[in-house]
SEVEX-680699 format. One record per residue (C-alpha): residue number from 1; residue in one letter; x, y, z. Coordinates in Angstrom, 1 decimal. Layout:
% residues N
R   nr  rest       u       v       w
R  NUM     A       X       Y       Z
...
//
This chain:
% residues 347
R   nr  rest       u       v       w
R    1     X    -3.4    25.8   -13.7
R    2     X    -1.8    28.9   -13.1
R    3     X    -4.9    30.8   -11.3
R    4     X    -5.8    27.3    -9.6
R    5     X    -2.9    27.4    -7.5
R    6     X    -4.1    24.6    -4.9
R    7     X    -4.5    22.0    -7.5
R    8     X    -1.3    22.6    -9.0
R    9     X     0.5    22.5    -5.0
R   10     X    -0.8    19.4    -4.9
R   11     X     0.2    17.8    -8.3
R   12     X     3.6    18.6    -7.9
R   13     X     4.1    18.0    -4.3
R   14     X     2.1    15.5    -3.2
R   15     X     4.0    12.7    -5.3
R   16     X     7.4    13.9    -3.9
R   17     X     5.8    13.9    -0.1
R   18     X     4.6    10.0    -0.6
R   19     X     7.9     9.1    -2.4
R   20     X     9.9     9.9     0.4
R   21     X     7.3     8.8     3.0
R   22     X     6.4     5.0     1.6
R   23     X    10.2     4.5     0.3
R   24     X    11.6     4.9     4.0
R   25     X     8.5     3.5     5.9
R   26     X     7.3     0.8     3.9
R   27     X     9.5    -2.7     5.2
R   28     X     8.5    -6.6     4.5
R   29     X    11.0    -8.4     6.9
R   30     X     9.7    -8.6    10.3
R   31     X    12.1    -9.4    12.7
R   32     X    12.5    -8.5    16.6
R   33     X     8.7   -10.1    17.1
R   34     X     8.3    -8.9    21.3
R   35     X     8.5   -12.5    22.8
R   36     X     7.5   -13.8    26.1
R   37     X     9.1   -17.3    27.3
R   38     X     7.6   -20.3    29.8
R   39     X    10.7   -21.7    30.8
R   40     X     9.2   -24.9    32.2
R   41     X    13.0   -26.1    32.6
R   42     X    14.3   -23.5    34.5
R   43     X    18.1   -25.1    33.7
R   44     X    20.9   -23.4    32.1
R   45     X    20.1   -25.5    28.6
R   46     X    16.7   -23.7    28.6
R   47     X    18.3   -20.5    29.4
R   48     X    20.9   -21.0    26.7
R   49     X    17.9   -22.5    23.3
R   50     X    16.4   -18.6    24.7
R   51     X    19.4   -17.0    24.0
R   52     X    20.1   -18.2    20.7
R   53     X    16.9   -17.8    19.3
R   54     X    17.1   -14.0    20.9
R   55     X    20.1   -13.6    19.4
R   56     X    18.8   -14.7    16.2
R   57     X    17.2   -11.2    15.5
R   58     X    14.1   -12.8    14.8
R   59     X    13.0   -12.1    19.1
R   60     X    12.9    -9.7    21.6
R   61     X    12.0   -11.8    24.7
R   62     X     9.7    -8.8    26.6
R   63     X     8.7   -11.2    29.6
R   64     X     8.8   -14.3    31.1
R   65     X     5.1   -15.7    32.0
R   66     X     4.2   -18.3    35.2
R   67     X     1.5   -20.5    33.1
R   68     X    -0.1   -21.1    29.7
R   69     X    -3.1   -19.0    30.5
R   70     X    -1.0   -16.1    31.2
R   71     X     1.0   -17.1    27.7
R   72     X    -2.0   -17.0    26.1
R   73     X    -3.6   -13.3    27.4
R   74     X    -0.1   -11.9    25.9
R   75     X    -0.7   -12.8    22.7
R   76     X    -4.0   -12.7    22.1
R   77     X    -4.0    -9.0    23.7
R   78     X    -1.0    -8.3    21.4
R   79     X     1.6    -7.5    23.9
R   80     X     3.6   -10.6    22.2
R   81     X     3.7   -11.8    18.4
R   82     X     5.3   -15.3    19.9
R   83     X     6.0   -17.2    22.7
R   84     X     9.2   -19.8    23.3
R   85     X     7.9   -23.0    25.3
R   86     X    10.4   -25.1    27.4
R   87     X     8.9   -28.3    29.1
R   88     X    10.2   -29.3    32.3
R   89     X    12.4   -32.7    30.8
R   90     X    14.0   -30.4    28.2
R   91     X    17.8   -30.7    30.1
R   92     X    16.7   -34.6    31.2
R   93     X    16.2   -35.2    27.7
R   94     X    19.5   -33.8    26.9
R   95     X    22.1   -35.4    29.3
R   96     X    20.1   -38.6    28.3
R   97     X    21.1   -38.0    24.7
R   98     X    17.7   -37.7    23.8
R   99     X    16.0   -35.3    21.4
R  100     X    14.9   -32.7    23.5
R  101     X    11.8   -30.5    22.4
R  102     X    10.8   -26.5    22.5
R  103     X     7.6   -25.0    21.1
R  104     X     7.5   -22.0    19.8
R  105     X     3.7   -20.7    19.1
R  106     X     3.1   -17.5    16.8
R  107     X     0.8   -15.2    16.3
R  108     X     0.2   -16.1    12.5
R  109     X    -3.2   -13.9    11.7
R  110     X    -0.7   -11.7    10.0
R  111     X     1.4   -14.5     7.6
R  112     X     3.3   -11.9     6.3
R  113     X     4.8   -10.9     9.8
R  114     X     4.7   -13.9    11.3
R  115     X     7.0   -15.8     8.4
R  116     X    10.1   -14.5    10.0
R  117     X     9.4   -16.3    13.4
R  118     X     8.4   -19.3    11.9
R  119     X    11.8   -19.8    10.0
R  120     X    13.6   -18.7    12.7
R  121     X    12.2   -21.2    15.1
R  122     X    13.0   -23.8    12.8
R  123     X    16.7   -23.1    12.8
R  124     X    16.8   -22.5    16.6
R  125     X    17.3   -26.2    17.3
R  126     X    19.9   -26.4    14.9
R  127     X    21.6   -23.8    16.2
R  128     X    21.6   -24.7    19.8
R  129     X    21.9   -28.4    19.2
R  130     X    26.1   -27.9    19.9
R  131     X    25.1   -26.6    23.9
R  132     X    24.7   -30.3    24.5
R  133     X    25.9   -32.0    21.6
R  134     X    22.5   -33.5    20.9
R  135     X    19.8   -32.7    18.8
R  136     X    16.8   -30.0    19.6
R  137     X    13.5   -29.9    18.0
R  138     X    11.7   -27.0    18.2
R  139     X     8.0   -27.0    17.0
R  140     X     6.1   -24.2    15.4
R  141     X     2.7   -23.8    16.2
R  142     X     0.6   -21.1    14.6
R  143     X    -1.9   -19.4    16.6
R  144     X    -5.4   -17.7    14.9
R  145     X    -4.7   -18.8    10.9
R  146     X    -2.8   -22.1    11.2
R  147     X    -2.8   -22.9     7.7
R  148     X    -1.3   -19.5     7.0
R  149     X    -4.0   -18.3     4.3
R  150     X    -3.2   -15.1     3.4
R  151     X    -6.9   -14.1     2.8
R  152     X    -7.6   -14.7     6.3
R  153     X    -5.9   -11.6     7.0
R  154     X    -6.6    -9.9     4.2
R  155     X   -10.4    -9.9     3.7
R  156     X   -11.2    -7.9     7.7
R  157     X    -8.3    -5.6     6.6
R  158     X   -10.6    -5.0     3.5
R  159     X   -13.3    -3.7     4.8
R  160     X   -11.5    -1.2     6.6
R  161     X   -10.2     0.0     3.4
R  162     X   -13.6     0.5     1.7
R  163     X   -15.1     1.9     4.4
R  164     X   -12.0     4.6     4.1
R  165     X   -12.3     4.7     0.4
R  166     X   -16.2     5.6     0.2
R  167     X   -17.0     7.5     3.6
R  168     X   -13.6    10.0     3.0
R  169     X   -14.5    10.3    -0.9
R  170     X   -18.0    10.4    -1.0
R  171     X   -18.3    12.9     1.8
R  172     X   -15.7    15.3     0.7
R  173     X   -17.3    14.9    -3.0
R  174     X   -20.9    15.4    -2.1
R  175     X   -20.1    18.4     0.0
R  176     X   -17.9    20.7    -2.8
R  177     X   -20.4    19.3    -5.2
R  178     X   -23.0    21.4    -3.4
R  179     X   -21.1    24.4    -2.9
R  180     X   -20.4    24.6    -6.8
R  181     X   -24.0    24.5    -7.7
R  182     X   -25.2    27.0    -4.7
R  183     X   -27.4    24.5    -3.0
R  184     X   -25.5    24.2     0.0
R  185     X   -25.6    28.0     1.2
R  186     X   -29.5    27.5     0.2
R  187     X   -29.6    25.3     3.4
R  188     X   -27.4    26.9     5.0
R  189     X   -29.9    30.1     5.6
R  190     X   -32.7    27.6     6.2
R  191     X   -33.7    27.8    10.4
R  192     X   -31.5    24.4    10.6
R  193     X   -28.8    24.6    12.5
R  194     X   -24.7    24.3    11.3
R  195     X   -24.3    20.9    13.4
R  196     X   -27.3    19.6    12.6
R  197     X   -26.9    20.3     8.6
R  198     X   -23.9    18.6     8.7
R  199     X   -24.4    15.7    10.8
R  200     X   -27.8    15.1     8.4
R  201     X   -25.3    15.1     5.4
R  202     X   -23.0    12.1     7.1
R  203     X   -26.1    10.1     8.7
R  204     X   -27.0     8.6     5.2
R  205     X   -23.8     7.5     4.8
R  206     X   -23.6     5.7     8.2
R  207     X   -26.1     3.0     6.8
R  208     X   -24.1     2.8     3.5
R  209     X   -21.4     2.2     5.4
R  210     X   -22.7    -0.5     7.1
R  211     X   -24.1    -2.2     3.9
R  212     X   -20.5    -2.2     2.7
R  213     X   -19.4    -3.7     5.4
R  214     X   -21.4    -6.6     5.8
R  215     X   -21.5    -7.6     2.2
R  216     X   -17.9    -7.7     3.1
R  217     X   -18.0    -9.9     5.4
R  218     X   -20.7   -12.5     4.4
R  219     X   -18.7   -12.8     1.0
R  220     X   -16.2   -13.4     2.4
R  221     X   -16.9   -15.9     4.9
R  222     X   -19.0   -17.4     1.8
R  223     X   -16.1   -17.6    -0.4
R  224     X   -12.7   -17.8     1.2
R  225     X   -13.9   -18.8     4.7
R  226     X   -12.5   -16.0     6.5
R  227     X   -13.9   -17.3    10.3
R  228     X   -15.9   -14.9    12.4
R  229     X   -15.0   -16.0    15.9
R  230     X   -16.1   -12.9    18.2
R  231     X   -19.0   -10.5    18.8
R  232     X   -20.4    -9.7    15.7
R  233     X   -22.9    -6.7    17.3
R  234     X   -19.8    -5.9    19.0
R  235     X   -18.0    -5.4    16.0
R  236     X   -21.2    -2.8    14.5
R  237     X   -20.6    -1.1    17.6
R  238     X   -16.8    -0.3    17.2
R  239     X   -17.9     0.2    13.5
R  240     X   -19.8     3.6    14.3
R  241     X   -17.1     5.0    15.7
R  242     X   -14.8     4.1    12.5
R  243     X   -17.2     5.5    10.3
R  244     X   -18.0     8.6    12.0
R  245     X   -14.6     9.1    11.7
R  246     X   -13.8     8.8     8.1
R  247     X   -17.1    10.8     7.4
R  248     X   -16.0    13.5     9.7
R  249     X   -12.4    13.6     7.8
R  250     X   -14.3    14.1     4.4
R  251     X   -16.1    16.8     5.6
R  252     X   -12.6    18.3     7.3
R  253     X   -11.6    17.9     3.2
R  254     X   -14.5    19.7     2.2
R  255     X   -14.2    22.5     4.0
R  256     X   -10.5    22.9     2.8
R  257     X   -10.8    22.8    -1.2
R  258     X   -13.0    24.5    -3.7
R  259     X   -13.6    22.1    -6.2
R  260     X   -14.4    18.2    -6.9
R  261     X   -10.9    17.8    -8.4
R  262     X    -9.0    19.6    -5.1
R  263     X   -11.3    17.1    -3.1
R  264     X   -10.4    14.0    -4.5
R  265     X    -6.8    14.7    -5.1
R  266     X    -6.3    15.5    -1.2
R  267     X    -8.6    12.1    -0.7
R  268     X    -6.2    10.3    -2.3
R  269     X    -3.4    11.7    -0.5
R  270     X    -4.8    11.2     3.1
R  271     X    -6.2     7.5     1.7
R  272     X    -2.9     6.1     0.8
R  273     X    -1.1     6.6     4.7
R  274     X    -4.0     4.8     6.1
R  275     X    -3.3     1.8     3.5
R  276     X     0.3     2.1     3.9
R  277     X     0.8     2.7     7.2
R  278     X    -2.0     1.5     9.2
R  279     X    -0.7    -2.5     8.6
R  280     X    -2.8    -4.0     5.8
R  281     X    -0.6    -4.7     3.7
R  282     X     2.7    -4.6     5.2
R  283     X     3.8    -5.3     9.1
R  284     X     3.8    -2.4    11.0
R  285     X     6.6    -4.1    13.1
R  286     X     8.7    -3.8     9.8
R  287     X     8.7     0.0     9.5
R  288     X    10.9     2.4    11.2
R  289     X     9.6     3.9    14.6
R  290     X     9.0     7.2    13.3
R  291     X     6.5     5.5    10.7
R  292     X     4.8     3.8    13.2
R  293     X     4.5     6.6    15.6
R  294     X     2.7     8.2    12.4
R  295     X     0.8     5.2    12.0
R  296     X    -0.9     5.8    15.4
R  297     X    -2.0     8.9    14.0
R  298     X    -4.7     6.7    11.5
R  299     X    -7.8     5.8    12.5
R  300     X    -7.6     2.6    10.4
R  301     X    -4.7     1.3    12.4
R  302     X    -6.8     1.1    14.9
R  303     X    -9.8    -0.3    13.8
R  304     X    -7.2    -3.2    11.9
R  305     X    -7.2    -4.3    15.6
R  306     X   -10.6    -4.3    16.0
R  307     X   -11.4    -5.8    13.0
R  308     X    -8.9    -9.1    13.2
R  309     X    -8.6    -9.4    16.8
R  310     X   -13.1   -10.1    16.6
R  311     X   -13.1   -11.9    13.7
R  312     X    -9.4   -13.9    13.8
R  313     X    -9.1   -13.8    17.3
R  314     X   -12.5   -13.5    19.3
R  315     X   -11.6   -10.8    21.3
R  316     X   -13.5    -8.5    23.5
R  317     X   -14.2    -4.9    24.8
R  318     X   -11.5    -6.1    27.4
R  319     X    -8.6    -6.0    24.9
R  320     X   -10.4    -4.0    22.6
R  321     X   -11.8    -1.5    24.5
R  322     X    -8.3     1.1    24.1
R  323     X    -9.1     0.8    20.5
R  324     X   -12.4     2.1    20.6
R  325     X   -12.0     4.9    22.8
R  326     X    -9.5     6.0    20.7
R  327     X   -12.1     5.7    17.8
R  328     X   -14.8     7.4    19.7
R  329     X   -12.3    10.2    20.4
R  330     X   -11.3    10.9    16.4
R  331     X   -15.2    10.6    15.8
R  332     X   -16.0    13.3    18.0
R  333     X   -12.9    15.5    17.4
R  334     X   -13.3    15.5    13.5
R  335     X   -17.0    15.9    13.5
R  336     X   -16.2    19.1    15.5
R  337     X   -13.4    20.4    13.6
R  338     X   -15.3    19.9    10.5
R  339     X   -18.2    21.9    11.6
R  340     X   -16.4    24.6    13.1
R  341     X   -14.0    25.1    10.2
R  342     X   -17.6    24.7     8.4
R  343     X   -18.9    27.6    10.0
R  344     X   -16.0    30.0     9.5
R  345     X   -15.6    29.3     6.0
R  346     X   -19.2    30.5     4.5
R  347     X   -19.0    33.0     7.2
//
């Protein structure tokens, strides 16, 4: 342990370095969803049901939209996790003494984040009730996983995971494998080029990649249901870009250890961020900004989007397409650092 001095680096600190980063980062109340209200009513009632459920912690109204259509394009583009509905006899209703009724539609493909709102909105009418000393019911409605099925959102977000898992581990593995036994400086001397050596070790893994992921998905859909309401096709497209990436990370890893043990210990310690972090398994609304500003730095957070806004959502290359340039762009950017840092290194 002494003469391997990386390995031992790595055992002590990289415990300590997750510790801290997970135990600050890592929230499961979601509050302040960003909120945009149709204020149908346009009365000082309406104004004042907003304002309590605002004040409630649980929204942050970040607009107020014209029309339904334009309700719907925030959230399904993710610019809004809920909306707050007035209809136009909401004060009527009240100076008649009758119950007066809000809606209040969430963005539920994440149940986890979206439980907050829903509890919220349920007291909202309570709360306001006093304005006009007559009663208030507010309605939930939950958008893209009504019945709140946590393996609707869970199974997409798993097949980010495994493609992480295998393309970063694999790849890192296969490549210090090689060094040890002296094979890979054998092609190395061979007339093929750098770039093309290494983009011939990660091409293989592209297909198993895309096995993965589509045993994935027809399991799921077989057993748990999980809907597939996009562009499949579009979905493999996006895909390439994900993968690309992860393989170009495990060759980054290669090129910075020595041995099989080095390579998977640093695996594991890029893996867990982009479980953590990237919002499969808790909100990324919850965490503190400087966690999610580190979160942007994932390429999994990313393709999370991709991966629930096709299949939970239906979406398309116009919402999606910011996701997948920034996919395309950590594809090309770690293939190319990891052949140049390559190159240098049996140099």
């Amino acid at each position: 342990m002494r003469r391997d001095r990386l390995t031992l680096a790595m055992m002590v600190g990289v415990p300590i370095v997750q510790l801290a980063l997970f135990g600050y980062a890592i929230r499961t109340e979601v509050r302040h969803l960003p909120t945009v209200v149709l204020d149908e009513s346009r009365s000082s009632d309406s104004r004042a049901l907003v304002a309590v459920m605002q004040n409630s912690g649980d929204f942050d109204v970040v607009a107020h939209v014209r029309d339904r259509d334009e309700l719907a394009d925030a959230i399904r583009s993710g610019r809004a996790r809920a909306a707050v509905v007035v209809p136009p006899d909401f004060q009527h209703d009240l100076k008649r003494g009758r119950t007066a009724q809000a809606q209040v539609i969430v963005d539920a493909a994440d149940p986890m984040a979206s439980s907050a709102a829903i509890a919220g909105a349920s007291l909202a009418g309570a709360r306001a009730g006093p304005v006009r000393a007559s009663p208030i019911d507010v309605r939930v409605r939950p958008w893209y996983n009504p019945a709140l099925r946590s393996e609707t959102y869970i199974v997409p977000g798993i097949v980010g995971v495994l493609l992480t898992l295998t393309m970063l581990l694999i790849t890192s593995m296969a490549v210090v494998r090689e060094r040890e036994r002296g094979t890979l400086e054998q092609l190395v001397v061979t007339p093929v080029g750098k770039t093309s050596l290494m983009l011939g070790k990660i091409l293989p893994f592209v297909l198993v990649g895309y096995v993965q992921m589509t045993n994935v998905l027809v399991m799921g859909w077989l057993l748990f249901g999980v809907p597939v309401q996009g562009s499949v096709p579009l979905l493999y497209a996006i895909t390439l870009a994900f993968i690309v990436a992860m393989l170009g990370l495990g060759l980054l890893v290669s090129t910075l250890v020595r041995t099989q043990l080095q390579a998977m210990q640093l695996s594991f310690f890029l893996i867990l961020p982009n479980i953590l972090l990237s919002g499969f398994m808790f909100p990324r609304e919850a965490m503190p900004e400087p966690a999610q500003w580190l979160g942007l730095l994932l390429p999994l957070t990313y393709y999370l989007r991709v991966l629930r806004g096709i299949l939970l959502k239906g979406l398309g290359t116009e919402y999606l397409w910011r996701d997948a340039l920034v996919l395309s762009a950590f594809a090309i950017g770690m293939v190319a650092v990891s052949v140049r840092r390559f190159s240098k290194t049996l140099e």
